[in-house]
C-alpha positions in Angstrom: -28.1 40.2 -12.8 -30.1 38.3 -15.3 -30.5 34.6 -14.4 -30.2 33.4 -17.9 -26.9 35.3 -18.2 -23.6 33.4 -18.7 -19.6 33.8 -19.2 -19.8 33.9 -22.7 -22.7 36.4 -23.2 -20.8 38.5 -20.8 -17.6 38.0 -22.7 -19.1 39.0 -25.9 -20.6 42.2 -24.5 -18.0 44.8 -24.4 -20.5 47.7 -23.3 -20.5 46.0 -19.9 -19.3 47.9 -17.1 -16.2 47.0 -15.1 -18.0 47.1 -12.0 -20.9 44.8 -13.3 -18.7 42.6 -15.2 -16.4 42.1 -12.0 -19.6 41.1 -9.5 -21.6 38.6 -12.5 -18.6 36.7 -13.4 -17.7 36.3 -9.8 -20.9 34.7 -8.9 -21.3 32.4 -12.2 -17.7 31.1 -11.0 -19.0 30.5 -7.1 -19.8 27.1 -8.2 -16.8 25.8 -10.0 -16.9 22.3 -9.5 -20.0 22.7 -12.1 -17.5 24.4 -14.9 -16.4 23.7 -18.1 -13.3 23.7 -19.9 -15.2 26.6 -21.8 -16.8 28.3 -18.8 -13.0 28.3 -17.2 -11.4 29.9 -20.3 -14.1 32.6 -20.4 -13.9 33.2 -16.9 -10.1 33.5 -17.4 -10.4 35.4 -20.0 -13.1 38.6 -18.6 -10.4 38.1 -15.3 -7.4 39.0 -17.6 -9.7 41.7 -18.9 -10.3 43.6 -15.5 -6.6 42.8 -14.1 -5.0 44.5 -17.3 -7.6 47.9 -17.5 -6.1 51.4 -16.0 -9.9 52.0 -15.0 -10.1 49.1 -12.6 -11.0 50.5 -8.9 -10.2 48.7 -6.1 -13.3 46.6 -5.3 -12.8 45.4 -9.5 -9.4 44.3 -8.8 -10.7 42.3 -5.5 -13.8 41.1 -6.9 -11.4 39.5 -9.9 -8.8 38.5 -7.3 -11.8 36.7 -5.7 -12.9 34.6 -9.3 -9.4 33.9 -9.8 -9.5 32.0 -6.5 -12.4 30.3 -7.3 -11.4 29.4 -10.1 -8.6 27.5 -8.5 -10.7 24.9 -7.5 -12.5 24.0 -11.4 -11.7 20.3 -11.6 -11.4 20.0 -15.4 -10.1 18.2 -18.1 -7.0 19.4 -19.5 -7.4 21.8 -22.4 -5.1 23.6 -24.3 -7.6 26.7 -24.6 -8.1 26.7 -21.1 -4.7 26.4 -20.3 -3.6 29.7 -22.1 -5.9 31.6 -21.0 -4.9 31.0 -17.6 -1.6 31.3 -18.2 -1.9 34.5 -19.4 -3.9 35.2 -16.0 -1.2 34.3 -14.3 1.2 37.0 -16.4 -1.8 39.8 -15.3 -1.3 38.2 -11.8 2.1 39.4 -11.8 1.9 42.5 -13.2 -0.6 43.3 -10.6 1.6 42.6 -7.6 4.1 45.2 -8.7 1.2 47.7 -8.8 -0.9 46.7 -6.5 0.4 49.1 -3.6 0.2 52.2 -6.2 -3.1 53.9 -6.0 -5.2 53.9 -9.1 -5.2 57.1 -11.3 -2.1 58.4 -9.1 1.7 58.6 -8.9 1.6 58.3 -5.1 2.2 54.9 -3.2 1.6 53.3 -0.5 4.5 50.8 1.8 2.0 47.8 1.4 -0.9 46.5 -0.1 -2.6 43.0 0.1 -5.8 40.7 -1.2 -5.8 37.6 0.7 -8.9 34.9 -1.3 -8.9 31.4 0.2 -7.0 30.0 -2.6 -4.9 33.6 -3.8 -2.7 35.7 -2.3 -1.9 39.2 -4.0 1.1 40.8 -2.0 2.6 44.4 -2.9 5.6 46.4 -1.5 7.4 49.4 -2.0 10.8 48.6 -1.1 13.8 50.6 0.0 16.7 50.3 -2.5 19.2 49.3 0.2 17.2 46.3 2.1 19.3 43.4 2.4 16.4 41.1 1.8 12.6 40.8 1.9 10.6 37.9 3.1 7.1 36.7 2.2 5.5 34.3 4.4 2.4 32.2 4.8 2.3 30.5 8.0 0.6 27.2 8.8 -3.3 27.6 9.7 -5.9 25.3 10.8 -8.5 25.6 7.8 -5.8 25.0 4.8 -7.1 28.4 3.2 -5.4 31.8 3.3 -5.7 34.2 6.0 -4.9 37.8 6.3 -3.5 37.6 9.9 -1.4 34.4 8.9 0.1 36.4 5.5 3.5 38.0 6.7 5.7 40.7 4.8 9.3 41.6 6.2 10.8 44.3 3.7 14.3 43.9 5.5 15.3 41.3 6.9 19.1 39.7 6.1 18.0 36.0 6.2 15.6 33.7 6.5 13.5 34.0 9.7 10.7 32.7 10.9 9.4 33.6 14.3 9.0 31.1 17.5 6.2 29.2 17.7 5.0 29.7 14.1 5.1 27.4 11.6 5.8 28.1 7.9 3.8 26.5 4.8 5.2 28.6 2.0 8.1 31.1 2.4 10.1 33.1 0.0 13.0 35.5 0.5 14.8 37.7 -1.6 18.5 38.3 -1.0 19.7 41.9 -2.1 23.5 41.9 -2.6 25.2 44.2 -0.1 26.1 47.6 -0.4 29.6 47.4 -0.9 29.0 45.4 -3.7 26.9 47.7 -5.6 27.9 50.0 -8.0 26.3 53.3 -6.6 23.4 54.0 -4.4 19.9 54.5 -5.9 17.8 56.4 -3.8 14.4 55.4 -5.7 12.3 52.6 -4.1 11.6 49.2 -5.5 8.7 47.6 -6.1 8.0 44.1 -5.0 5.2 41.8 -5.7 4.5 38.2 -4.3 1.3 35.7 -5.7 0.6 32.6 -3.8 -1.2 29.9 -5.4 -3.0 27.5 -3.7 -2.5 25.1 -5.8 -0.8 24.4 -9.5 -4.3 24.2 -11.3 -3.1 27.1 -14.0 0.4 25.3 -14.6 -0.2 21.8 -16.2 2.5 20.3 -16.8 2.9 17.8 -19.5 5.7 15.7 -17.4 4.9 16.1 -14.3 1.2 14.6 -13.6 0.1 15.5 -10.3 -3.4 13.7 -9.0 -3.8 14.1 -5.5 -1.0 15.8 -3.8 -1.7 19.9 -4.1 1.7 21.6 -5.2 1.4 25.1 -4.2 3.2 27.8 -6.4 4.3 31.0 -5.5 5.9 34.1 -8.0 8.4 37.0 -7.2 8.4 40.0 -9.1 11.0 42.7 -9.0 10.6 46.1 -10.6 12.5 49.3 -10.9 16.0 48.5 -10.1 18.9 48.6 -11.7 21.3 45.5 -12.3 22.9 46.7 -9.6 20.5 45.8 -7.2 18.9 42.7 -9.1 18.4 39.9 -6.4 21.8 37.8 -5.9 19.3 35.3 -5.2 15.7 33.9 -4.4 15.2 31.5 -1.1 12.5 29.5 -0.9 10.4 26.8 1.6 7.7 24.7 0.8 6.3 22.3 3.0 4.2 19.4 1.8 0.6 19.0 2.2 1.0 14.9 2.8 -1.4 12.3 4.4 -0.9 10.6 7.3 0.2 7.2 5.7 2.7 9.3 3.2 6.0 10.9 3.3 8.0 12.6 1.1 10.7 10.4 -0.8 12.2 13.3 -3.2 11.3 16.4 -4.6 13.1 18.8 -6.7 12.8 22.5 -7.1 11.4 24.1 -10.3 10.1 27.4 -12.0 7.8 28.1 -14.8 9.4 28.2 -17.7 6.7 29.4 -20.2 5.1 25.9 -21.1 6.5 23.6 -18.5 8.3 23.0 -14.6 11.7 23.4 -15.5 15.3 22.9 -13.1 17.4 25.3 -14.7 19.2 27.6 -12.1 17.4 25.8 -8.8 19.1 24.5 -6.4 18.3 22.3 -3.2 18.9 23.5 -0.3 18.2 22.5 3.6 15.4 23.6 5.4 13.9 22.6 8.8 10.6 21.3 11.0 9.7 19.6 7.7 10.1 21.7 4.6 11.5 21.4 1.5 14.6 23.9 0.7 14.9 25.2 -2.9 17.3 28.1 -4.4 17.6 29.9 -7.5 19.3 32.5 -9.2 16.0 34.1 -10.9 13.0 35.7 -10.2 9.6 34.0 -11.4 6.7 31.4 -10.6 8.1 28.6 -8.4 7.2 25.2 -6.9 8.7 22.0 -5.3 7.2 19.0 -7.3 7.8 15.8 -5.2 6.8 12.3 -5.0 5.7 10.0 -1.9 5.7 7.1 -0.5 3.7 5.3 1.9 4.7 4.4 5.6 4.8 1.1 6.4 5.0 -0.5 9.5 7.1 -3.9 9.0 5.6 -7.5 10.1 8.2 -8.3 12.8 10.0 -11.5 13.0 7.7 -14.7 13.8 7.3 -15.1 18.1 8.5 -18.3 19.5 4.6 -18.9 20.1 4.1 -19.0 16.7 7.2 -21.2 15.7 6.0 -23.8 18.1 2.6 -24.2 17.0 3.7 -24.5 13.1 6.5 -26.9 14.5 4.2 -29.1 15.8 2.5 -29.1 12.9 5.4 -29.9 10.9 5.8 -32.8 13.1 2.4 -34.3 12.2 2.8 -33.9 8.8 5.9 -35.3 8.4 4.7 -38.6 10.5 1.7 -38.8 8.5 4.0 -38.4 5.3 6.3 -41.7 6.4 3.7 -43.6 7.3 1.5 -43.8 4.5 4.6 -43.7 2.4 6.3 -46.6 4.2 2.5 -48.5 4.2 2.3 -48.3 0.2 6.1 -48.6 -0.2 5.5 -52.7 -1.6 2.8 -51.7 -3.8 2.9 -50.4 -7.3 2.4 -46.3 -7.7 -0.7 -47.7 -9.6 -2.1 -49.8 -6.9 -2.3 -46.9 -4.4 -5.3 -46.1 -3.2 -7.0 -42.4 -4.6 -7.6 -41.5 -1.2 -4.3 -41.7 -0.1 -2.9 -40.2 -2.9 -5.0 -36.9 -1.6 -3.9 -37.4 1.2 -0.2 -37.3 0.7 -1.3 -34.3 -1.5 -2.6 -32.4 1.0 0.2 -32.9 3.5 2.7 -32.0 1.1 1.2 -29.2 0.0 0.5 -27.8 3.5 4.1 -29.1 4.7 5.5 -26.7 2.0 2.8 -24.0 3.1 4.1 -23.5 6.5 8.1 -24.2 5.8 7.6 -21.4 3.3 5.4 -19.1 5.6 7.9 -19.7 8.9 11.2 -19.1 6.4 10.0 -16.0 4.1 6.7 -14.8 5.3 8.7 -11.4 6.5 9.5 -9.4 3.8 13.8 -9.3 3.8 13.9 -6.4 1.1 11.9 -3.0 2.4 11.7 -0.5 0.6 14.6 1.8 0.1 15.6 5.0 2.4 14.8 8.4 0.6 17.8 9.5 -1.5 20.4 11.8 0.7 21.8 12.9 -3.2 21.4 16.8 -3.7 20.6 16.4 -7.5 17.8 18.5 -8.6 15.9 16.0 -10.5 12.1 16.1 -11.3 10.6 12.9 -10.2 9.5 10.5 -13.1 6.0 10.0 -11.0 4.0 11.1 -8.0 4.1 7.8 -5.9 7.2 6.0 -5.2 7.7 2.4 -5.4 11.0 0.5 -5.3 11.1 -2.1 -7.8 10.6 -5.5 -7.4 13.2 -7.4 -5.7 12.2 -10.7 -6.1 11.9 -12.9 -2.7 9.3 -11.0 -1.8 7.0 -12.1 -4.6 8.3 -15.1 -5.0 7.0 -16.2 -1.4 3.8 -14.2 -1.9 3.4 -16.5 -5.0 4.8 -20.0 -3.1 2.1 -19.4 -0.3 -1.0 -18.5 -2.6 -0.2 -21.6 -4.7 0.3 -24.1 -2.2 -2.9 -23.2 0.5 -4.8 -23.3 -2.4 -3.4 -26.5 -3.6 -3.9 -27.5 -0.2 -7.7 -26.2 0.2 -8.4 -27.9 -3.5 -7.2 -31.6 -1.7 -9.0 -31.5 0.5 -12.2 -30.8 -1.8 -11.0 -33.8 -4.2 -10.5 -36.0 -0.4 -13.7 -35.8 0.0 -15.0 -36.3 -3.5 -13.3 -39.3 -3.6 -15.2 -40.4 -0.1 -18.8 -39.5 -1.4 -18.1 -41.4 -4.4 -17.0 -44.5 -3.3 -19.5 -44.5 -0.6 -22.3 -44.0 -2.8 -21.4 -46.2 -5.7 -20.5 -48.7 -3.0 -17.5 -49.3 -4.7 -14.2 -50.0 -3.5 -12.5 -48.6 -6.2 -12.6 -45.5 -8.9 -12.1 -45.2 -12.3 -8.2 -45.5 -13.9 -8.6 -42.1 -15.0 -9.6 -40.5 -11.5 -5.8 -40.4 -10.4 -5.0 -38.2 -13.5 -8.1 -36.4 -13.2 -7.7 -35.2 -10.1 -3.9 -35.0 -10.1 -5.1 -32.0 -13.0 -7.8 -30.7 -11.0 -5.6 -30.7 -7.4 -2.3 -29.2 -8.8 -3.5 -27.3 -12.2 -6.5 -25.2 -11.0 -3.9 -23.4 -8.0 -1.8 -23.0 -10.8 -3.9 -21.5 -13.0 -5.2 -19.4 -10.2 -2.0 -18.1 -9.2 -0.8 -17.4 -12.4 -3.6 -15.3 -13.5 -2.8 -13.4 -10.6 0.4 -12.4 -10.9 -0.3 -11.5 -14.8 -3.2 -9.4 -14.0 -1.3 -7.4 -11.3 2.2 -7.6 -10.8 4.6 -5.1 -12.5 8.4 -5.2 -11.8 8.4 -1.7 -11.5 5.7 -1.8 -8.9 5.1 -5.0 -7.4 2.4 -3.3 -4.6 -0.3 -4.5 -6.9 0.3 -7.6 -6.6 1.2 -7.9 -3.0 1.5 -6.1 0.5 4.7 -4.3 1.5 4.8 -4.9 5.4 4.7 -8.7 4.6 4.9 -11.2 1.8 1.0 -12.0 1.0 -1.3 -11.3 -2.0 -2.1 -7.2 -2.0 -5.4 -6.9 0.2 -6.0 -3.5 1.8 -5.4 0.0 -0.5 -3.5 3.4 0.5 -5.7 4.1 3.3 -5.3 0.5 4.9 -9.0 -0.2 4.1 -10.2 -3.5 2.5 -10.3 -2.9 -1.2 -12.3 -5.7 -2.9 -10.3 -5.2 -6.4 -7.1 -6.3 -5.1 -6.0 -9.7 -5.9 -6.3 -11.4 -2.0 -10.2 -10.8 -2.4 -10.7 -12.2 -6.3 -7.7 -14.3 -6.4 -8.1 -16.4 -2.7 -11.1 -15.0 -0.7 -13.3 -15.4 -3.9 -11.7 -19.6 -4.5 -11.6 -20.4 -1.0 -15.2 -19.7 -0.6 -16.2 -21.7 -3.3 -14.1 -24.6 -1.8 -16.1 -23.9 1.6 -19.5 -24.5 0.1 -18.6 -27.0 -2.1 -17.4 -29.7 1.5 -20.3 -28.0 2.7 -22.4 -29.7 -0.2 -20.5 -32.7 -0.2 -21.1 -33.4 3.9 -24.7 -32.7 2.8 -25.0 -35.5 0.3 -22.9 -37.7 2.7 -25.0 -37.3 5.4 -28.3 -38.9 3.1 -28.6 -42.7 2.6 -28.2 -46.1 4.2 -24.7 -45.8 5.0 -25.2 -41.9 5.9 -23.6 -42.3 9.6 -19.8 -43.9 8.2 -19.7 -41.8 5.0 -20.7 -38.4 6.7 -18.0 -40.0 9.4 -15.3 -40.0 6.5 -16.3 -36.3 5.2 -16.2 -34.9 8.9 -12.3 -34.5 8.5 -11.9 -33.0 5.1 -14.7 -30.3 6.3 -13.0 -29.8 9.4 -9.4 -29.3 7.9 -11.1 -26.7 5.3 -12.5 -24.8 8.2 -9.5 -25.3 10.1 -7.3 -23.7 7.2 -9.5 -20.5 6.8 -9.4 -20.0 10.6 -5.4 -20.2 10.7 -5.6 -18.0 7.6 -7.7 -15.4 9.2 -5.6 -15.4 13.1 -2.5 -14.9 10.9 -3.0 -11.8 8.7 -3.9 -9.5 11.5 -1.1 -11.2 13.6 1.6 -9.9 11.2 -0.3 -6.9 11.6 -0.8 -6.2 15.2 2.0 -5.1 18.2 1.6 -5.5 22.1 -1.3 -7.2 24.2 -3.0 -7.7 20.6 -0.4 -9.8 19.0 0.1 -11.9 21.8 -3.2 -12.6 22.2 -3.3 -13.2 18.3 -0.4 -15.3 18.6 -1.7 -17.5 20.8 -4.7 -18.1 18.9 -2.4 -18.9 15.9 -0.3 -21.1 17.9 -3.0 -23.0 19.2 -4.9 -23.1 15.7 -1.5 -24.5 14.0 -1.0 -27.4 16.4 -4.8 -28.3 16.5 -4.2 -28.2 12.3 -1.5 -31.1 12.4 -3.1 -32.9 15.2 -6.0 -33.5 13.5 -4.3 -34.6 10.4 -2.0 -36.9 13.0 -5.2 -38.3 14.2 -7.6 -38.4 11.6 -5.6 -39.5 8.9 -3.1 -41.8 10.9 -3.4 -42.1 14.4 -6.8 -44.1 14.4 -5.3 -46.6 11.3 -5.2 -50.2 12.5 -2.1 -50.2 10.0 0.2 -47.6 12.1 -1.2 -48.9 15.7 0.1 -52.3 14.6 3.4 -50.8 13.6 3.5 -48.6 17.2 2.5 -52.1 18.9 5.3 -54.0 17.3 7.6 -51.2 18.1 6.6 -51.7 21.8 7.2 -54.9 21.8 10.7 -55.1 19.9 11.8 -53.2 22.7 12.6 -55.7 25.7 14.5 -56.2 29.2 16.8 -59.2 30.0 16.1 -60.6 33.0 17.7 -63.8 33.0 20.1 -64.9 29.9 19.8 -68.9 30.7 17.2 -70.8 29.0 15.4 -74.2 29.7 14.3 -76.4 27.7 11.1 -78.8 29.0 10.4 -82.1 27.9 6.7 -83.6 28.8 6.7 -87.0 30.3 3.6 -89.1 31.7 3.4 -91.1 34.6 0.0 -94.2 34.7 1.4 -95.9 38.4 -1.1 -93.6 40.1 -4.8 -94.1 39.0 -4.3 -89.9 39.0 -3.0 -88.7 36.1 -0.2 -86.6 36.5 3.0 -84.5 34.4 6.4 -83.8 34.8 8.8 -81.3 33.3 12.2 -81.7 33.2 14.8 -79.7 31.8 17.1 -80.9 29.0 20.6 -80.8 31.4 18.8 -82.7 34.2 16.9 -85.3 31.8 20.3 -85.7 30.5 22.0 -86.8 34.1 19.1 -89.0 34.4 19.6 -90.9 31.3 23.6 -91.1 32.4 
């Protein structure tokens, strides 16, 4: 052929061969990832052309069968154009599967006739008026594409069968009505015809969006009958093509009803080792359109491992709490110190952290079971998502505020240290306590609340965060890290920021005359930062893990958390001379009795000696001495 030939020059050219028409537009449609709306609707078009002709030979009526299949995989825009014209393909499609056994230019027929593409199955019979039923199968191969081996016919069978060991991916059966229910025997054959579509690429529906799972569609076509032997009705199994981290939450059972999927006359019905089990009371194209949802596997309950470290944590804070609380109890709110302000700041916000994390980090309302109902309802989308609850995000939103709050002290602790050590100063500015009250609690808030705008939706709340526990969204479908969901932008990106910044700040510390105490005081706000990012990072993949991992996880997070309120324990109260003075007096206010009598001594001196000497006598006996 010519190389500067194309669909619409040979569209235009009706002195064209069949036979040459057939082979050119095969080969301009091998390539269909490269096609057009316009290339599609001519390709359809010369297709419908060589389907519909009385002069089509065989190899014609392959080579089309072959473009049709092809054309099965054009991934292109929808188009109303396009869309008729393979519609009306489809129509040929069916008209060709009643005629496909009767040879060309003759009267004569043959029992069965086949053309198996990787995306097409053509499938003719000449049927026996009294079969009870006939069944069309496709069983389950490895390469996803049709094969002539795996492409079954039964032209009599009474119900649905499908032999051991073989799996099904598309199956439909025609029921026949008996013979005693029929008004006379007709001793003419019947012609059936089955197409199978590998996928739903020439019926776009304008409900029903479909994106990623491949619905395939298969058509029954009875001819030559009278109502007598009209099928009572049509059977029908589809199973799912789903991913590994999907399964099927409902589906409901459809045909083509000109322009759209429509419900009318289909039933549900069971079916087994997967499938999806659909009845109807007319002949046509049909299809199962369902919608997913993901697997998850559900963050179990917190170990005892884990509870004690965060207990001991709790412990430290709540010690540190009371004693800078009790130490600053005389004073005036505005006589406290900025430093321990932040400091209070930081255990508070942490305290609430982990009470939150140990009471609601587990998510307490999965996702619902899929519906047992038998209503025949097309789904409203392709993915399920049960609403939002509420707890859920309502943790998810607790715990992003208050480790960032807590990550933001920290900065501000240290702030506070640089400047005071290198102004030499003992005190800051009135207005630090309100500026950095703004800074500590407002720029969390601000955080978190342009993250839940930006992606949570109470009709699905997976954008926002993670089903299998209550955390910002981090990870998409496929459980890879995706770097547009909100834990990346919305804490990774923040937290960063906060890390360099104490970096910076134990740089400047560490330059000047008083470098040693002042890099001394930043030590501990650094250390808590990078303590809080470790913890952070042993206890996502701890909710995630089972077995010898998680117990080795849980360890680490055990150990982490205690280490976490030690240091503040230590650091921040423990090496005060304020709370050793209060442990010392504690000590001390806690005495034996040994002996409940007391003496009193009275000093008296004695000069007869030239050697100086004392005597102590007790009140009772200097008493009997003066008597």
């Amino acid at each position: 052929m010519e190389c500067g030939l194309t669909l619409e020059d040979l569209l235009q050219d009706p002195t064209t061969n069949l036979d040459t028409l057939a082979s050119a537009t095969q080969i301009l449609t091998s390539k269909p990832e490269e096609m057009s709306p316009t290339d599609v609707t001519a390709a359809a078009q010369i297709t419908n052309t060589l389907l519909s002709s009385p002069n089509a030979t065989e190899t014609v009526r392959v080579a089309a069968i072959a473009t049709v299949s092809q054309l099965l995989n054009a991934n292109t825009q929808d188009d109303s154009e396009e869309n008729n014209a393979t519609l009306e393909l489809t129509v040929s499609l069916d008209k060709l599967s009643l005629t496909l056994s009767q040879k060309p230019n003759s009267r004569q027929s043959q029992s069965q006739a086949q053309v198996v593409q990787p995306n097409l199955v053509v499938q003719s019979a000449q049927v026996s008026a009294d079969t009870q039923g006939v069944q069309f199968t496709s069983l389950s191969g490895t390469s996803g594409s049709f094969v002539a081996d795996r492409i079954k016919l039964n032209t009599d069978v009474s119900k649905v069968e499908v032999e051991e060991g073989f799996i099904s991916d598309t199956l439909i059966y025609l029921k026949f009505p008996s013979e005693t229910s029929r008004i006379h025997r007709i001793p003419s054959n019947v012609s059936v015809g089955f197409v199978l579509y590998q996928n739903d690429r020439f019926f776009r529906s304008r409900g029903n969006k479909k994106s990623d799972a491949p619905i395939r569609v298969v058509s029954a076509s009875v001819e030559g009958q009278t109502r007598s032997v009209v099928p009572q009705r049509v059977e029908m199994q589809f199973r799912p093509t789903m991913k590994d981290w999907t399964s099927v939450y409902n589906y409901a059972c459809v045909f083509w009803d000109q322009e759209d999927w429509s419900t009318v006359g289909c039933f549900k019905s069971n079916a087994s080792d997967g499938s999806l089990g659909c009845s109807c009371n007319r002949t046509g194209n049909f299809a199962a359109l369902w919608s997913f949802r993901q697997n998850y596997e559900y963050a179990e309950a917190l170990d005892v491992i884990s509870i004690v470290g965060l207990s001991f944590s709790i412990l430290g804070l709540v010690v540190t709490i009371i004693h800078h609380i009790k130490e600053n109890s005389k004073k005036n709110l505005r006589d406290w110190k900025n430093s321990t302000i932040a400091l209070l700041c930081i255990c508070f916000s942490l305290l609430a952290f982990i009470i939150t994390f140990l009471s609601g980090v587990g998510n307490s309302s999965p996702q619902s079971d899929a519906p047992s109902d038998t209503k025949n309802v097309i789904p409203d989308s392709e993915e399920h998502v049960d609403p939002d609850r509420g707890p859920c995000s309502a943790v998810a939103a607790l715990l992003h505020f208050f480790l960032l709050a807590t990550f933001m002290w920290t900065s501000l602790y240290g702030t506070e240290v640089v400047l005071l050590g290198r102004t030499k100063q003992s005190i800051l500015p009135p207005y630090w306590t309100q500026l950095s009250m703004a800074l500590g609690w407002g720029i969390p808030s601000v955080i978190t609340v342009i993250t839940l705008g930006a992606t949570y939706r109470v009709d699905n709340p997976l954008g926002y965060r993670q089903e299998e526990f209550c955390w910002l969204a981090g990870v998409d479908q496929t459980k890879q890290f995706d770097f547009g969901k909100p834990m990346f932008w919305g804490f990774l990106i923040p937290v960063g920021l906060i890390l360099i910044y104490n970096v910076v700040l134990l740089v400047l510390g560490s330059r000047g005359n008083s470098a040693r105490s002042l890099k001394k005081r930043i030590l501990p706000s650094v250390s808590l930062v990078v303590l809080l990012t470790l913890c952070c990072t042993l206890g996502y993949p701890m909710l995630l893990t089972t077995g010898h991992t998680h117990l080795v996880l849980s360890i680490c997070f055990c150990i982490c958390s205690i280490t976490q309120g030690l240091q503040i324990f230590i650091l921040f109260t423990a090496r005060t001379s304020s709370f050793r003075a209060d442990m010392s007096r504690s000590v001390q206010s806690v005495h034996i009795q040994l002996n409940t009598m007391k003496q009193h001594l009275t000093k008296s001196s004695d000069n007869i000696s030239t050697a100086s000497s004392e005597y102590y006598w007790s009140r009772d006996n200097l008493q009997n001495l003066r008597r």
